[in-house]
C-alpha positions in Angstrom: -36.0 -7.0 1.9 -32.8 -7.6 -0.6 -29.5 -7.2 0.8 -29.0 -5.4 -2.6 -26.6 -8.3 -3.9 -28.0 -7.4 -7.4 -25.3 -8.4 -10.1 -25.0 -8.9 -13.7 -25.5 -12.4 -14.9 -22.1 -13.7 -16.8 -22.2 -16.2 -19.5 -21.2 -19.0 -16.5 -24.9 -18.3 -15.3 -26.5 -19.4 -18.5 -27.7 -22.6 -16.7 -29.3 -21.0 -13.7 -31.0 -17.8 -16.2 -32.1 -21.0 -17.6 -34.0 -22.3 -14.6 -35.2 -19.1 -13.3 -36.5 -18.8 -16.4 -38.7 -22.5 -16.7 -40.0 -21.1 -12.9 -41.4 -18.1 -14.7 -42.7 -20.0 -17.5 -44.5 -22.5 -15.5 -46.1 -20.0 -13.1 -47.9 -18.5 -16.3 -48.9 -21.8 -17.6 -49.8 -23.0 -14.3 -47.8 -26.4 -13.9 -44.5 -27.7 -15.0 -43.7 -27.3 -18.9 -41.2 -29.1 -21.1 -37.8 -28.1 -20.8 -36.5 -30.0 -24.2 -35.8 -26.2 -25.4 -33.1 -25.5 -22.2 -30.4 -27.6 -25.0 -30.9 -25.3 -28.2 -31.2 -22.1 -25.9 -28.2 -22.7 -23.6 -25.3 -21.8 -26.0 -27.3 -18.9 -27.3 -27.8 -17.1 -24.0 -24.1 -17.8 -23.3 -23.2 -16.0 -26.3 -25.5 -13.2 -25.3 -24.3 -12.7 -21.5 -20.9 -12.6 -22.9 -21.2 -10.1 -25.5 -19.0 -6.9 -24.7 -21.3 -4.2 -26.0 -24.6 -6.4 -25.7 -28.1 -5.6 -26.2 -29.6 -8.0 -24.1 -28.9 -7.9 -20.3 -29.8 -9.7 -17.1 -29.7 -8.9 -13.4 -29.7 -11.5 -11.1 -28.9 -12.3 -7.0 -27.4 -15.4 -5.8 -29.1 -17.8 -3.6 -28.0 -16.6 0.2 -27.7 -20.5 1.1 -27.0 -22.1 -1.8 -23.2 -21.9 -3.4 -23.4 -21.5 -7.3 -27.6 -21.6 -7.6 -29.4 -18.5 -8.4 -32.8 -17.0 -6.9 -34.1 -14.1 -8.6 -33.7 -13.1 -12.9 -34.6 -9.8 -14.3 -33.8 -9.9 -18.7 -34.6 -6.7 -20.7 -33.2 -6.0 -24.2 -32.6 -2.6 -26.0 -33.9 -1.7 -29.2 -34.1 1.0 -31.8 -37.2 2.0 -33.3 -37.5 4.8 -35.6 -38.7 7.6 -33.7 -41.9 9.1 -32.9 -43.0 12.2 -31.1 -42.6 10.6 -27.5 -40.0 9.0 -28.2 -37.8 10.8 -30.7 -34.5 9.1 -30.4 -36.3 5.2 -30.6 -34.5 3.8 -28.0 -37.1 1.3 -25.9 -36.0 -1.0 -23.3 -38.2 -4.1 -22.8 -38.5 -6.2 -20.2 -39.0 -9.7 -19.9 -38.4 -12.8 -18.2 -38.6 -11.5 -14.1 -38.5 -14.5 -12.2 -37.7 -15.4 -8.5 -37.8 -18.8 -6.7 -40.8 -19.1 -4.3 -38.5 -19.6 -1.3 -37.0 -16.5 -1.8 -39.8 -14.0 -2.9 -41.1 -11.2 -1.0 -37.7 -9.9 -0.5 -37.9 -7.0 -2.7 -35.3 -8.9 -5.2 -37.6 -8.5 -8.3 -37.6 -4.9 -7.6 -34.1 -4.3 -6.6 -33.3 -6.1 -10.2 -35.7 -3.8 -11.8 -34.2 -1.1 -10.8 -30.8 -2.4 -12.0 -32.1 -2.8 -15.4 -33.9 0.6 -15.7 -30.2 2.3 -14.6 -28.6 0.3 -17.2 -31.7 1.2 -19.6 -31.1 4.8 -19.0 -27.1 4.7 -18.6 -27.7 3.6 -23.0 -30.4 6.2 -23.6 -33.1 4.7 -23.2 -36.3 6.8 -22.3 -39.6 4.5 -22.7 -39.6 1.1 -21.5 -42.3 -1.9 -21.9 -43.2 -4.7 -20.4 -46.1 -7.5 -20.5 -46.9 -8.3 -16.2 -49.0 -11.0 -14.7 -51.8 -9.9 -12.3 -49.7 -10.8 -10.0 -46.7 -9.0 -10.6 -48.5 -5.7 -11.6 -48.4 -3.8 -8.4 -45.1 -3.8 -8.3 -44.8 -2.5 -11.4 -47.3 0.3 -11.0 -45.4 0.9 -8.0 -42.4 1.8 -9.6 -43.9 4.3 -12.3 -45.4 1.8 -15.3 -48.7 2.6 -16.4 -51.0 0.3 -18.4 -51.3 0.9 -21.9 -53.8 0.2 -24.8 -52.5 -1.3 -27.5 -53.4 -4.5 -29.4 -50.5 -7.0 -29.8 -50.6 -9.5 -33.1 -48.2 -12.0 -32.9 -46.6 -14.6 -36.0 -45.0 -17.4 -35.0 -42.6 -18.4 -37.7 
């Protein structure tokens, strides 16, 4: 289980979100992708972890062995929607991007950084919350309350 050394990334962790990120990616593609897009994304993200009243937010743990290196990444962002009858206020959380290194999985790390984003979800009014799982990663989300739901998804890419 996690020690519960869940923290809030700071703009210094921008390379390591980075990282834990590319291990999340290539477990859903299923080998080792490019990482030519780490450059234009880096200063970005920085700007984002540093922002003071931000709408994106990452949890993260530090490596137990390893001085400066992460293990485990939980992202989410906060939007506004215009309300609807479940949600009359249109605040949704989504989260994304829920990664820990194989060395260090099974610890209970993803969930102890879930449930630091749902706090910070809810501490900014939040009341519904999203995500997209892999097969794998399912269980512990059903575990913790989410509930698969119907809804086609078109995307553009511009």
């Amino acid at each position: 289980m996690s020690d519960g050394t869940i923290r809030r990334a700071t703009a210094q962790d921008a390379p390591e979100v980075l990282r834990l990120r590319q291990v999340m990616i290539d477990s859903m593609e299923g080998s080792d992708t490019s990482t030519d897009w780490h450059g234009a994304a880096l200063p970005v993200l920085r700007k984002q972890l540093a922002a003071p009243d931000p709408a994106f937010v990452a949890f993260v743990a530090d490596h137990p062995g390893l001085p400066g290196r992460l293990c485990s990444l939980v992202c989410g962002t906060l939007e506004y929607r215009i309300g609807n009858p479940a949600t009359p206020e249109g605040l949704y959380g989504y989260v994304f991007s829920v990664a820990t290194d194989p060395d260090q999985r099974r610890r209970g790390l993803a969930r102890a950084g879930m449930e630091s984003l749902l706090d910070w979800f809810r501490a900014h009014g939040a009341t519904t919350v999203d995500l997209g799982a892999s097969p794998e990663a399912e269980p512990l989300y059903v575990s913790m309350g989410f509930r698969r739901k119907a809804a086609p998804v078109l995307r553009l890419q511009l």
